[in-house]
FITORLO-224619 format. One record per residue (C-alpha): residue number from 1; chain; residue in three letters; x, y, z. Coordinates in steps of 0.02 Angstrom, whole numbers, m for minus. Example, Ala and Ser with C-alpha at 12.3 -4.5 7.8 and 13.67 -1.06 7.14 Angstrom:
BEGIN
<node i="1" ch="A" aa="ALA" x="615" y="m225" z="390"/>
<node i="2" ch="A" aa="SER" x="684" y="m53" z="357"/>
END
This chain:
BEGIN
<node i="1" ch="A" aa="UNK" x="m3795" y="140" z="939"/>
<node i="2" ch="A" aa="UNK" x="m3879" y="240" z="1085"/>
<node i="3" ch="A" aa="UNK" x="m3748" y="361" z="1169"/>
<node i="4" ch="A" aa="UNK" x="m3799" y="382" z="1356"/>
<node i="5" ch="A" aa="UNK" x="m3776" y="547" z="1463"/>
<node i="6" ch="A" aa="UNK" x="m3605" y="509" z="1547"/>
<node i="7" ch="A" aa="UNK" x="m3527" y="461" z="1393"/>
<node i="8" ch="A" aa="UNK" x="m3578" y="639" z="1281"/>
<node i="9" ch="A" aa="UNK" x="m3505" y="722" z="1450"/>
<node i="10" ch="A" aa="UNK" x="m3340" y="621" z="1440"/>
<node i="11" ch="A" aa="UNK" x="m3336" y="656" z="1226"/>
<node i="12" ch="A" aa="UNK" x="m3365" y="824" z="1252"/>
<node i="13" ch="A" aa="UNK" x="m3210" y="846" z="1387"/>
<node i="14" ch="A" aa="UNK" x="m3084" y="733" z="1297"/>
<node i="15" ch="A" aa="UNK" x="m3138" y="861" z="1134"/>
<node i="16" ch="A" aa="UNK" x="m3120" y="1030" z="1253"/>
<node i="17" ch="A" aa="UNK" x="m2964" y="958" z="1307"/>
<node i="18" ch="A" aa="UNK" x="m2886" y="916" z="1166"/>
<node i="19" ch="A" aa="UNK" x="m2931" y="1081" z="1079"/>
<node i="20" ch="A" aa="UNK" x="m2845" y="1176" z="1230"/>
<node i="21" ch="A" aa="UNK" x="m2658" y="1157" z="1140"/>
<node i="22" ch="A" aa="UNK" x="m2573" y="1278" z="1285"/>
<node i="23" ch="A" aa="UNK" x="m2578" y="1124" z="1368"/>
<node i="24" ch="A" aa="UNK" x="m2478" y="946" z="1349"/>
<node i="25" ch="A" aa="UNK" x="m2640" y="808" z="1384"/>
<node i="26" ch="A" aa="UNK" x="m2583" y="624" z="1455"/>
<node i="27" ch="A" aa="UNK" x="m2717" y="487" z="1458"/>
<node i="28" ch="A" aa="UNK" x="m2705" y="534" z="1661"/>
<node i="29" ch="A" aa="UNK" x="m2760" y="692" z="1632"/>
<node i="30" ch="A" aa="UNK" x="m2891" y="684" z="1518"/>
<node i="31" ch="A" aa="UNK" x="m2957" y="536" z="1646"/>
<node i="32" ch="A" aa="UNK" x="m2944" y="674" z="1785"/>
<node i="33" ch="A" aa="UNK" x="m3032" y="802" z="1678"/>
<node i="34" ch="A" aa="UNK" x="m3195" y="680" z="1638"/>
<node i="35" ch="A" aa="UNK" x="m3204" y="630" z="1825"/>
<node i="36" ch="A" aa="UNK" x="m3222" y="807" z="1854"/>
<node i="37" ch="A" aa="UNK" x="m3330" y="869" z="1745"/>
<node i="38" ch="A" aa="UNK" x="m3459" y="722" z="1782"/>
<node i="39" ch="A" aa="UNK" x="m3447" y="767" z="1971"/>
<node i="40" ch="A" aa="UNK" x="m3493" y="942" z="1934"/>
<node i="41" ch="A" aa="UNK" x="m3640" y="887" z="1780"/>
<node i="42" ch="A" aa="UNK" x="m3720" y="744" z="1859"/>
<node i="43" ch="A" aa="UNK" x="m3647" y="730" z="2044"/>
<node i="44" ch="A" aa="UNK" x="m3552" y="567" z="2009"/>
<node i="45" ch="A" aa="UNK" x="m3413" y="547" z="2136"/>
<node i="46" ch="A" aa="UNK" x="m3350" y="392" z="2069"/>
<node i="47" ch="A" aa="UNK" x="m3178" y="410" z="1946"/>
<node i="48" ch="A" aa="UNK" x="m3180" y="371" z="1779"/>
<node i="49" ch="A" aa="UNK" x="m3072" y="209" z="1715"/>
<node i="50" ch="A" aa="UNK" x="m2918" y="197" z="1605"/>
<node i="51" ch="A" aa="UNK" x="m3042" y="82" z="1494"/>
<node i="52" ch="A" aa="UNK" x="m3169" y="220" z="1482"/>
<node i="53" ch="A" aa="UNK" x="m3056" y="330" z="1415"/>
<node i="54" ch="A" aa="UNK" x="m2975" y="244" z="1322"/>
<node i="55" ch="A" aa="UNK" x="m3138" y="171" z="1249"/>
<node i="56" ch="A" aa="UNK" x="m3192" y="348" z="1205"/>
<node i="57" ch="A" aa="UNK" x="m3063" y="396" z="1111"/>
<node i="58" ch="A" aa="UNK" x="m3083" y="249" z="1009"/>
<node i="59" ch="A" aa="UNK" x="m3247" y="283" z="995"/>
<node i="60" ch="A" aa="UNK" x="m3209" y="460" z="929"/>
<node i="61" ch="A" aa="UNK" x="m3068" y="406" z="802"/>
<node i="62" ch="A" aa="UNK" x="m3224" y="310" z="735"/>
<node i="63" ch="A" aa="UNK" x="m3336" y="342" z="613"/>
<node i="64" ch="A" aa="UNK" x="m3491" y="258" z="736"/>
<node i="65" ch="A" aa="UNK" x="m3543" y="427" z="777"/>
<node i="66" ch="A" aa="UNK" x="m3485" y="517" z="625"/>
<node i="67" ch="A" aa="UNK" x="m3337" y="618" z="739"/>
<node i="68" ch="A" aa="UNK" x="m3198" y="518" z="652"/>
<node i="69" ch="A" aa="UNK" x="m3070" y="644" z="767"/>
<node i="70" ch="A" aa="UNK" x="m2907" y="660" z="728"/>
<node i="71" ch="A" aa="UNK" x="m2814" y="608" z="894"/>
<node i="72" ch="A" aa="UNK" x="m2646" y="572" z="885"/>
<node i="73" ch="A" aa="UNK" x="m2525" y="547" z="1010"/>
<node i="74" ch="A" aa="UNK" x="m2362" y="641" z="1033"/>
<node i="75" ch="A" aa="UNK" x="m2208" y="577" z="1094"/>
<node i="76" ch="A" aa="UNK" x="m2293" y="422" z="1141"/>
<node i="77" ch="A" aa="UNK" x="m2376" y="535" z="1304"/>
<node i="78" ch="A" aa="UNK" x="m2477" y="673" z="1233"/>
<node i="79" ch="A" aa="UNK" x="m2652" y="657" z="1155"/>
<node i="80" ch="A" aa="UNK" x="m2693" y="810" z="1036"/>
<node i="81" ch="A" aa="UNK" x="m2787" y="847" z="879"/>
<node i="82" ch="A" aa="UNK" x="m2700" y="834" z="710"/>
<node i="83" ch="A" aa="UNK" x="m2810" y="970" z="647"/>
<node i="84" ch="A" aa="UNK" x="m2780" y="1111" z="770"/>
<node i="85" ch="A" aa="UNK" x="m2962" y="1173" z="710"/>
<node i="86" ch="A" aa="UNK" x="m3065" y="1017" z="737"/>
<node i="87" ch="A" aa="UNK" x="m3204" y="1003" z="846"/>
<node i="88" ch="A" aa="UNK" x="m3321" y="870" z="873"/>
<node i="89" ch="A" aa="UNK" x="m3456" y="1015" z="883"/>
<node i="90" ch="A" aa="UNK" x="m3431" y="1034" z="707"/>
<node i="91" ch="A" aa="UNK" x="m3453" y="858" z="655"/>
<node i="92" ch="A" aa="UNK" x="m3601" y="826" z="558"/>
<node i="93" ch="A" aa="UNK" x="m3751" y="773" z="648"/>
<node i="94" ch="A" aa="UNK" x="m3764" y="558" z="655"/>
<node i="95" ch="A" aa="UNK" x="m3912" y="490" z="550"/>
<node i="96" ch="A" aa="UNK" x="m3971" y="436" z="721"/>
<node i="97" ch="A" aa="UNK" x="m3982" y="587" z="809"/>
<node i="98" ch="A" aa="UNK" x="m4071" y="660" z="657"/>
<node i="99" ch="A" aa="UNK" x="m4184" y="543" z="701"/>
<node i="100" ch="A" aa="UNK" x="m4211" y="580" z="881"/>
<node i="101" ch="A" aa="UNK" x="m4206" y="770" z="830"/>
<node i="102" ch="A" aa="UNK" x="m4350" y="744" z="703"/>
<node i="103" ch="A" aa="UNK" x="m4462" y="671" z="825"/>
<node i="104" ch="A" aa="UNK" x="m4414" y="783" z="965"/>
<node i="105" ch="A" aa="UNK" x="m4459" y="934" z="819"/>
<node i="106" ch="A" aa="UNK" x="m4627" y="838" z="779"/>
<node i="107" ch="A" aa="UNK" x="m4675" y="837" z="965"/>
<node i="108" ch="A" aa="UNK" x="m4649" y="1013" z="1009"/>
<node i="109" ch="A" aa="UNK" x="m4738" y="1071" z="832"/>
<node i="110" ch="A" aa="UNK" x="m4892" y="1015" z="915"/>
<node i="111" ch="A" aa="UNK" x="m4895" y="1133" z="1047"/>
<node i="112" ch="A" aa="UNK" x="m4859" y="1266" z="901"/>
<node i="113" ch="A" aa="UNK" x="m5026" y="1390" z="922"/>
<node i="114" ch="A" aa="UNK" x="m5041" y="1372" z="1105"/>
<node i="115" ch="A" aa="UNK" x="m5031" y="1535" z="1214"/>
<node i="116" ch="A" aa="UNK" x="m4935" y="1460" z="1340"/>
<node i="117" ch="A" aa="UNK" x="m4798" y="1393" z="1214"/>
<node i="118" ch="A" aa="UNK" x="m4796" y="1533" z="1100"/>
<node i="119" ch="A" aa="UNK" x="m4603" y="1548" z="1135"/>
<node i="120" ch="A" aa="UNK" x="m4551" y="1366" z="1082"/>
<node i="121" ch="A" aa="UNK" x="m4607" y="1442" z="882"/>
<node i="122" ch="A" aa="UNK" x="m4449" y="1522" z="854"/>
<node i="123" ch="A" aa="UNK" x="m4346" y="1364" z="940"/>
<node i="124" ch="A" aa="UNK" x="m4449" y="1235" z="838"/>
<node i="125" ch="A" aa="UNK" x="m4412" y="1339" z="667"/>
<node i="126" ch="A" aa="UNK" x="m4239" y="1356" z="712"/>
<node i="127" ch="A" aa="UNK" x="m4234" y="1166" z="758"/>
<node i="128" ch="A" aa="UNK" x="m4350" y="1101" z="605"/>
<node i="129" ch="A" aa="UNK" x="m4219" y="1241" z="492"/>
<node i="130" ch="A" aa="UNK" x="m4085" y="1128" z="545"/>
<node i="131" ch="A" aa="UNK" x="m4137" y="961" z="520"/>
<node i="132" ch="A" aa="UNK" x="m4187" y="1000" z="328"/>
<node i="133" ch="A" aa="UNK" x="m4042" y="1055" z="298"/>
<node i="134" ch="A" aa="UNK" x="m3932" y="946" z="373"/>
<node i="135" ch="A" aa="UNK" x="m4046" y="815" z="270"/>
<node i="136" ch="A" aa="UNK" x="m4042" y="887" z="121"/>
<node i="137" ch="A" aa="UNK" x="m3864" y="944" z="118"/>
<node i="138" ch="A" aa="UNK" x="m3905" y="1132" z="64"/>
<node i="139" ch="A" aa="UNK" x="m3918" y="1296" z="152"/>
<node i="140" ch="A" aa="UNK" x="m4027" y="1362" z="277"/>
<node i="141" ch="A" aa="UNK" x="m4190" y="1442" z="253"/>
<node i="142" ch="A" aa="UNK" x="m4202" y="1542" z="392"/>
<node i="143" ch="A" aa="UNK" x="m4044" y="1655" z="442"/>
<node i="144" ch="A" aa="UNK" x="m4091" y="1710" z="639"/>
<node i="145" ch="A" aa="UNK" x="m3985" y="1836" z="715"/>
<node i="146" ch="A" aa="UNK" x="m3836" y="1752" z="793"/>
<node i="147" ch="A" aa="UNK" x="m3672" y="1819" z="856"/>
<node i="148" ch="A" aa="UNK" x="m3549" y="1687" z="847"/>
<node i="149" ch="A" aa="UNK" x="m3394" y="1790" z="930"/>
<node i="150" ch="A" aa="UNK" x="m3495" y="1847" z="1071"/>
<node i="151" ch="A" aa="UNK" x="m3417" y="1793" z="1241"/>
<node i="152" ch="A" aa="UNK" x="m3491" y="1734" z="1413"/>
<node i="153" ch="A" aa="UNK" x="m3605" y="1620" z="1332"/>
<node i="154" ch="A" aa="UNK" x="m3510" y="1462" z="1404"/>
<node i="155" ch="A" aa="UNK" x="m3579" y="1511" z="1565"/>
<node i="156" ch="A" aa="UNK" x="m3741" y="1521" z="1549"/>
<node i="157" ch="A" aa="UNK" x="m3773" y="1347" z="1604"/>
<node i="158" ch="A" aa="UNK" x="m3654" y="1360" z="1758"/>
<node i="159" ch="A" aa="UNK" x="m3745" y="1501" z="1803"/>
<node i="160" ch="A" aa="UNK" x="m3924" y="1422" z="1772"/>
<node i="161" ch="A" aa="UNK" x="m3872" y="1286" z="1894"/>
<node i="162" ch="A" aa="UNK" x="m3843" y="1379" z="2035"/>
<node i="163" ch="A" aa="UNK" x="m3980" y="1480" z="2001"/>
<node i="164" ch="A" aa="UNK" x="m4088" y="1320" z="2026"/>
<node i="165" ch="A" aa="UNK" x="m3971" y="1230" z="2155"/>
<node i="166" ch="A" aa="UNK" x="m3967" y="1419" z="2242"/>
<node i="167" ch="A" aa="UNK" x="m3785" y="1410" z="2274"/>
<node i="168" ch="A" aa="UNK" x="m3678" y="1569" z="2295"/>
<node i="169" ch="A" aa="UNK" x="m3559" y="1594" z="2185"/>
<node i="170" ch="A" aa="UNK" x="m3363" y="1684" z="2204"/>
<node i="171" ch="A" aa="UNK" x="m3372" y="1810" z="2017"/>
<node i="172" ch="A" aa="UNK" x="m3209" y="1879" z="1944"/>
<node i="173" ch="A" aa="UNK" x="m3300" y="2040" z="1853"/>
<node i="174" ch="A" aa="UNK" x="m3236" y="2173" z="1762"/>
<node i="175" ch="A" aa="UNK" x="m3347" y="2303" z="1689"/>
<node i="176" ch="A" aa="UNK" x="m3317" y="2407" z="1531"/>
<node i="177" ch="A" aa="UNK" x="m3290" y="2584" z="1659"/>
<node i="178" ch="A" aa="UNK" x="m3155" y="2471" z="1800"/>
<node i="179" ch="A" aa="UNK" x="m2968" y="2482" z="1787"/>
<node i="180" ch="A" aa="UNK" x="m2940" y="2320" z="1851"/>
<node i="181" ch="A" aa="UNK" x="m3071" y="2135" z="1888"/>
<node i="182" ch="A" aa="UNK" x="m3142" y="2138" z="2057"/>
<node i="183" ch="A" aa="UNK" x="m3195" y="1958" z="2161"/>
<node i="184" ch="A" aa="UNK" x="m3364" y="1963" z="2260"/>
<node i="185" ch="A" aa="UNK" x="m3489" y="1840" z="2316"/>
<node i="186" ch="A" aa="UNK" x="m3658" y="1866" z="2221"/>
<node i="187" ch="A" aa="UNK" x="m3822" y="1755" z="2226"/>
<node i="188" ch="A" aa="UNK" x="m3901" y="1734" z="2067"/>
<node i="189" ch="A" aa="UNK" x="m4083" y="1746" z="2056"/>
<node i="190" ch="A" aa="UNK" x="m4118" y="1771" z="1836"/>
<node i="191" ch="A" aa="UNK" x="m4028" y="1748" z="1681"/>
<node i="192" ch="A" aa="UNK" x="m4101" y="1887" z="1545"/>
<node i="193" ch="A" aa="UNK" x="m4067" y="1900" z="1352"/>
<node i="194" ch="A" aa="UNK" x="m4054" y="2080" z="1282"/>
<node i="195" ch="A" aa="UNK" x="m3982" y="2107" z="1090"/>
<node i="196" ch="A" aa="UNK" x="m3906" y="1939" z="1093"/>
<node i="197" ch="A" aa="UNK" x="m3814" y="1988" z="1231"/>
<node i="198" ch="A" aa="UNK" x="m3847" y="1880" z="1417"/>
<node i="199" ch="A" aa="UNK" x="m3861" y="1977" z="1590"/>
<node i="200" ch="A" aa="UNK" x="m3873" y="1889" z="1762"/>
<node i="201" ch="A" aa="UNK" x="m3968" y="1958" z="1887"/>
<node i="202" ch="A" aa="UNK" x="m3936" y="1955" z="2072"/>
<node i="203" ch="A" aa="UNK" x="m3870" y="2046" z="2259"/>
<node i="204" ch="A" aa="UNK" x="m3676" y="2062" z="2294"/>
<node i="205" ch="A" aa="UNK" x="m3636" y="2000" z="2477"/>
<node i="206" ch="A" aa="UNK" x="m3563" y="2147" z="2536"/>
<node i="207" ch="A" aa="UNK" x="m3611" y="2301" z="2645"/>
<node i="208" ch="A" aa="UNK" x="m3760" y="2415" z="2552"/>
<node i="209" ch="A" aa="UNK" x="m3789" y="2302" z="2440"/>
<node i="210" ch="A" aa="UNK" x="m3914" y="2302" z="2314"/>
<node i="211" ch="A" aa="UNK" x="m3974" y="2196" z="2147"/>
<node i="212" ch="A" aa="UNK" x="m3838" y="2213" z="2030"/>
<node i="213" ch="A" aa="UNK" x="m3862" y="2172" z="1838"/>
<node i="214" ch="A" aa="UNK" x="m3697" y="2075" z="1767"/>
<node i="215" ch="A" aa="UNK" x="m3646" y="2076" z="1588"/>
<node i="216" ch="A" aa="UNK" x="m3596" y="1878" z="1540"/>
<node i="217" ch="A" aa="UNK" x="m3468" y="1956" z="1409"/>
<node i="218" ch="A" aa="UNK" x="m3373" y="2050" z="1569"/>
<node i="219" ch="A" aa="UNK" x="m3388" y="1893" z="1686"/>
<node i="220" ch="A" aa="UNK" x="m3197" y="1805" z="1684"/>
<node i="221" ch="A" aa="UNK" x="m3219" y="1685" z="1790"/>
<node i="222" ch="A" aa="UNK" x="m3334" y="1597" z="1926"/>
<node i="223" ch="A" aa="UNK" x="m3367" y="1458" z="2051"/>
<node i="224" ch="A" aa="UNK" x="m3474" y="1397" z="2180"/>
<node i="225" ch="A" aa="UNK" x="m3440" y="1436" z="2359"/>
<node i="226" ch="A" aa="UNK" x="m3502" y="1366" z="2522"/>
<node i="227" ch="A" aa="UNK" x="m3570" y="1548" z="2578"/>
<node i="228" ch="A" aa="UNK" x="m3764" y="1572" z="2636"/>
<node i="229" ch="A" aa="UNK" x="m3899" y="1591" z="2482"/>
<node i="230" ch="A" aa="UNK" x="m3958" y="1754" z="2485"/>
<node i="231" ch="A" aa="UNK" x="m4142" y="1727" z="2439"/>
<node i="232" ch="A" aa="UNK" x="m4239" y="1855" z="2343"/>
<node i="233" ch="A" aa="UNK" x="m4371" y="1921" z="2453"/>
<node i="234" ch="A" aa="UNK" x="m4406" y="2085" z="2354"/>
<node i="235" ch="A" aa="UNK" x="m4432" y="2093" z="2199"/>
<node i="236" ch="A" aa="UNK" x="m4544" y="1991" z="2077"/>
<node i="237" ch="A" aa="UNK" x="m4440" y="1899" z="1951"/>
<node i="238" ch="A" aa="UNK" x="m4598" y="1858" z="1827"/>
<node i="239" ch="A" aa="UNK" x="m4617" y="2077" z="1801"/>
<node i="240" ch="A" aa="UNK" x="m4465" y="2162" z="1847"/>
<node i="241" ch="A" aa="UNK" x="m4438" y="2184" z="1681"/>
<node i="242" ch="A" aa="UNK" x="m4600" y="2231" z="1612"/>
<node i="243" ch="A" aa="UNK" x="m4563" y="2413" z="1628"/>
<node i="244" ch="A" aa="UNK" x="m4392" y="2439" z="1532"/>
<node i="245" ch="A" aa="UNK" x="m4322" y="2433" z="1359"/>
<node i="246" ch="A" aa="UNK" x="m4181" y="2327" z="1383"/>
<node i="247" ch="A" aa="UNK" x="m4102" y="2274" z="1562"/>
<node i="248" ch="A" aa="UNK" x="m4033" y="2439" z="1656"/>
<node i="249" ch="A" aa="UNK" x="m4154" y="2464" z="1811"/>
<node i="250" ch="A" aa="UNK" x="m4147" y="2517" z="1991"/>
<node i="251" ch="A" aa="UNK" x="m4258" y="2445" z="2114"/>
<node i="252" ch="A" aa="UNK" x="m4389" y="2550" z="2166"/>
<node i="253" ch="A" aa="UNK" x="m4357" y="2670" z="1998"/>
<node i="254" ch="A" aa="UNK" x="m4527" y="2733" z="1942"/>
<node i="255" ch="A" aa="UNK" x="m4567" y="2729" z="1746"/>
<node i="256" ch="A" aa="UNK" x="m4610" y="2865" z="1648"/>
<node i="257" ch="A" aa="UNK" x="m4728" y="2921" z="1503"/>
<node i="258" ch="A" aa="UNK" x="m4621" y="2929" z="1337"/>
<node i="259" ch="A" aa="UNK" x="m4720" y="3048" z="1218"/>
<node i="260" ch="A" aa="UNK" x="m4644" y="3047" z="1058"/>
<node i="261" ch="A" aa="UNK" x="m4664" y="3090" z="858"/>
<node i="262" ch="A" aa="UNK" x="m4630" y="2995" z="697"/>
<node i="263" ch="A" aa="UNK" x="m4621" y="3041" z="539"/>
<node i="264" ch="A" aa="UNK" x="m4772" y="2961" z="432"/>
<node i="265" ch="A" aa="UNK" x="m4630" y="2846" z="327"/>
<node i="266" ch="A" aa="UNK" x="m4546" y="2774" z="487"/>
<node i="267" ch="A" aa="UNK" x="m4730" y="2755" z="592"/>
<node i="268" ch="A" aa="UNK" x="m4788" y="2576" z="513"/>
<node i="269" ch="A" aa="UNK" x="m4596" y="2499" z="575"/>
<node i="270" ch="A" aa="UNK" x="m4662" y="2577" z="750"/>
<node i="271" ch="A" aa="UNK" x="m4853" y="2511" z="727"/>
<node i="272" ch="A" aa="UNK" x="m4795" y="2320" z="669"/>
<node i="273" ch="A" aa="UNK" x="m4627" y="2324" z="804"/>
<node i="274" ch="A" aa="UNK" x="m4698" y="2419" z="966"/>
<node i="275" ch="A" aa="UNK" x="m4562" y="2491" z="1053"/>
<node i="276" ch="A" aa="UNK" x="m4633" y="2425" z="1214"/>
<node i="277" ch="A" aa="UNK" x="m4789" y="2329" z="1259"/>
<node i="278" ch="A" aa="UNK" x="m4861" y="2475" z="1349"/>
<node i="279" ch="A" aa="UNK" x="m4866" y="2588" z="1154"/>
<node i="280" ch="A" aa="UNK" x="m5006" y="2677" z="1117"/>
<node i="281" ch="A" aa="UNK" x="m5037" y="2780" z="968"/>
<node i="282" ch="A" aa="UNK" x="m5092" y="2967" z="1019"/>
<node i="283" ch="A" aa="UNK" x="m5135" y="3076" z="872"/>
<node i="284" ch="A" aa="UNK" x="m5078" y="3123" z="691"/>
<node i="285" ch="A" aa="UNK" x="m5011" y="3284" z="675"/>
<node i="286" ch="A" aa="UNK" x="m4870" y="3373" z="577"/>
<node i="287" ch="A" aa="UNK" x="m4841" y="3236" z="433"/>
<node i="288" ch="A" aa="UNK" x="m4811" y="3087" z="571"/>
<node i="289" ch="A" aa="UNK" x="m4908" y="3007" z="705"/>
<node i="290" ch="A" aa="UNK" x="m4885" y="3035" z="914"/>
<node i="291" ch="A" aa="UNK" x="m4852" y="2886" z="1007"/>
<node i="292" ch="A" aa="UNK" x="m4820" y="2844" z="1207"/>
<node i="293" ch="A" aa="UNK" x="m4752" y="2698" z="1303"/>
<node i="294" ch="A" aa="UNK" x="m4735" y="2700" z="1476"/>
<node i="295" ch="A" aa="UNK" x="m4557" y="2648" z="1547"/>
<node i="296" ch="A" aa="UNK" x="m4407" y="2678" z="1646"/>
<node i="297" ch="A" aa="UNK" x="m4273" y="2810" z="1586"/>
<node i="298" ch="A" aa="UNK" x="m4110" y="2733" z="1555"/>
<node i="299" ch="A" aa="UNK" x="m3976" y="2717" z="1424"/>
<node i="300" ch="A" aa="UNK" x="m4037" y="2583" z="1313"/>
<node i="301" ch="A" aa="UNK" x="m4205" y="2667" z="1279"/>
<node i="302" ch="A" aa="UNK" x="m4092" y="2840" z="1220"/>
<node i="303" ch="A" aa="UNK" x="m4013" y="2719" z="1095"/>
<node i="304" ch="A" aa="UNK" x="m4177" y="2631" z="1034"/>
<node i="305" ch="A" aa="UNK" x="m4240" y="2824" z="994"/>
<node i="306" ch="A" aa="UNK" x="m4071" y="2896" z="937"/>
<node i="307" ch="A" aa="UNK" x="m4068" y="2761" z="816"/>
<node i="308" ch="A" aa="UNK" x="m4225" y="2851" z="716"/>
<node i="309" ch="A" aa="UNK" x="m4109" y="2995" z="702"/>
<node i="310" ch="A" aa="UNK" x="m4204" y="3135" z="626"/>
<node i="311" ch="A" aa="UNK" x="m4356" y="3052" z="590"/>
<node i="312" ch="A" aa="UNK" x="m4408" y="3054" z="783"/>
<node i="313" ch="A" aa="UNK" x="m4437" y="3189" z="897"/>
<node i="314" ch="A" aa="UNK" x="m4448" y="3138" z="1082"/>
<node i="315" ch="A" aa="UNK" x="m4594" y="3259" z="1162"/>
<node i="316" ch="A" aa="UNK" x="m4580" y="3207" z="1346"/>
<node i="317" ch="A" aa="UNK" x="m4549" y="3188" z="1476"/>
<node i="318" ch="A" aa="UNK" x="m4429" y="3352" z="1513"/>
<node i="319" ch="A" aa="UNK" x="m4273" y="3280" z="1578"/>
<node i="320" ch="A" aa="UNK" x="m4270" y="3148" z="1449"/>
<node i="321" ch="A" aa="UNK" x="m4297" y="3292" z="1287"/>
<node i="322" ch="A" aa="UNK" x="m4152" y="3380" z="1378"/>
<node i="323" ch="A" aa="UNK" x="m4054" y="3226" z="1384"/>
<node i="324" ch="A" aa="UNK" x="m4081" y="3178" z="1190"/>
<node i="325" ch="A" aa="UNK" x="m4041" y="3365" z="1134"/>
<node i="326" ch="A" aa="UNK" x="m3881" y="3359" z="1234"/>
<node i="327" ch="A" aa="UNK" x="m3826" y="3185" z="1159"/>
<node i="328" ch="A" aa="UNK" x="m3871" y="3252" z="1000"/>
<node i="329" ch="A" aa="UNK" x="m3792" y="3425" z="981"/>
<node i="330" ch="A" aa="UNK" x="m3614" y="3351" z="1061"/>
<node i="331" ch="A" aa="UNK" x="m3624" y="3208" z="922"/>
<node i="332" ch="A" aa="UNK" x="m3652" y="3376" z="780"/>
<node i="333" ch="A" aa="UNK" x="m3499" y="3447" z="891"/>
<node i="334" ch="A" aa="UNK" x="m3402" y="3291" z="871"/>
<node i="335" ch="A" aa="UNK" x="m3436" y="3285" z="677"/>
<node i="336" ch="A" aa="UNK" x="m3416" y="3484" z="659"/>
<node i="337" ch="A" aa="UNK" x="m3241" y="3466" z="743"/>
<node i="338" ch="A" aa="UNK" x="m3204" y="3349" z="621"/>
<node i="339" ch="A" aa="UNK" x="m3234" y="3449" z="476"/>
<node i="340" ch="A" aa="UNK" x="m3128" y="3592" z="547"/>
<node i="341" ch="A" aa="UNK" x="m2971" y="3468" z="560"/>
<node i="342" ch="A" aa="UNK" x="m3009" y="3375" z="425"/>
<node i="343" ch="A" aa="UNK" x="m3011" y="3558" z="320"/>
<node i="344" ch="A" aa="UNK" x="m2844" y="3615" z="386"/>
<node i="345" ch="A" aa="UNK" x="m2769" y="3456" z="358"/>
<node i="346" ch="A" aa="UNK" x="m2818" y="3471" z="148"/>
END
């Protein structure tokens, strides 16, 4: 049986609820929870029922959309989980929707080859991965990099929202370096991916302010706020990244010519992965090959070439050959330290 919008909204509330066991969950509750959380999704101001809920969690003890949740009632008040570990997110997928999914993964193959949808290939493996195995009950063929314990990805799509619906939103932040979380005002403008990891772009509303790149994983909390937008007025969205190896930039930073050598065994890894669009391959010399890309200095570009170790030799600019070489003969101090202690302590 079809499953419409509202009701996968009010499924997937009763299950976040019920999974949240700090918490003692009466059928008022959960009914105050749903009416929420479809006034924030889909702008519906009207409350849910008693029926409806009830209705749904019926529909989840059954086995109609292969959930079969265990949802018992305590002290003839308190709806919880039997299984403190169950999820209806890890409920097998409904012959139906495997249904729906292979068509939607049929549609989107055909745009597979087109420029402008070269980056629905990955998402249509990924998707067409799943279905065949779900279908044929073995494992995966494809094993993409995932990182299953990374956090902040439950807000990415709050934050997409009110990138769209360009509300302003009051962040609880703390970075790695702060003591303590700060609260600001901030106006999202782009969501970026880097290493798995999510960023959000946008400008603080306070004095001096500038664009301000926020880690998801350091993000503890946010909502929207009836402050003014801040609209982005200076910077192109579509190419602000073109010009750096990861997400750390400053606007109005100016790139910089990376020179740099590679042994001949580590080149090809360099040749089929470009460190950058911009790569270009210099010379041969010395048992390697010369390459350049032009971008901005910053931390994550020190890491991509650190992570050659001694294979790489970084030939300019200046102030970035000075920065490897100090990064590199504190990490021999570190491990020559070590040795010392490690001596006297034998």
């Amino acid at each position: 049986m079809p499953v419409n919008r509202n009701a996968l909204i009010r499924y997937r509330t009763i299950d976040n609820c019920l999974q949240n066991r700090y918490r003692k969950w009466t059928l008022d509750d959960l009914i105050d929870a749903c009416s929420n959380a479809l006034y924030e999704f889909e702008g519906i101001d009207k409350g849910v029922s008693r029926r409806s809920i009830q209705a749904d969690i019926e529909m989840m003890r059954s086995n109609k959309l292969g959930y079969e949740a265990p949802i018992i009632v305590v002290d003839r008040k308190y709806y919880t989980y039997a299984d403190k570990n169950y999820s209806i997110t890890n409920s097998p997928i409904s012959q139906q929707d495997m249904q729906v999914l292979g068509e939607v993964a049929a549609l989107l193959n055909q745009f597979k080859g087109f420029n402008h949808f070269t980056d629905l290939n990955e998402m249509v493996s990924k998707l067409e991965d799943k279905i065949y195995s779900q279908k044929t009950h073995s494992m995966p063929v494809i094993d993409f990099e995932k990182n299953d314990n990374l956090k902040g990805l439950e807000y990415i799509e709050g934050l997409r929202k009110a990138i769209v619906a360009k509300k302003v939103l009051k962040i609880t932040y703390q970075s790695f370096k702060a003591r303590e979380a700060s609260v600001f005002f901030f106006s999202a403008y782009l969501l970026k991916e880097y290493r798995n990891r999510w960023f959000v772009l946008g400008t603080p509303h306070k004095s001096g302010a500038v664009l301000l790149n926020l880690a998801l994983d350091r993000i503890q909390s946010f909502e929207e706020c009836a402050e003014t937008y801040r609209e982005n007025k200076t910077i192109n969205l579509a190419t602000y990244y073109s010009d750096v190896i990861g997400v750390t930039k400053s606007p109005g930073q100016r790139d910089s010519e990376v020179v740099f050598w590679i042994d001949d065994a580590n080149a090809p890894y360099i040749i089929t992965k470009p460190l950058h669009h911009t790569q270009k391959l210099l010379k041969e010399e010395n048992g390697g090959k010369i390459f350049s890309i032009r971008v901005i200095l910053n931390f994550e570009l020190e890491r991509e070439l650190l992570g050659f170790g001694n294979r790489i030799k970084v030939l300019g600019p200046r102030n970035l050959v000075k920065q490897i070489k100090k990064i590199l003969e504190n990490a021999l101090h570190g491990y020559n330290n070590r040795d010392m202690q490690m001596d006297k302590e034998v």
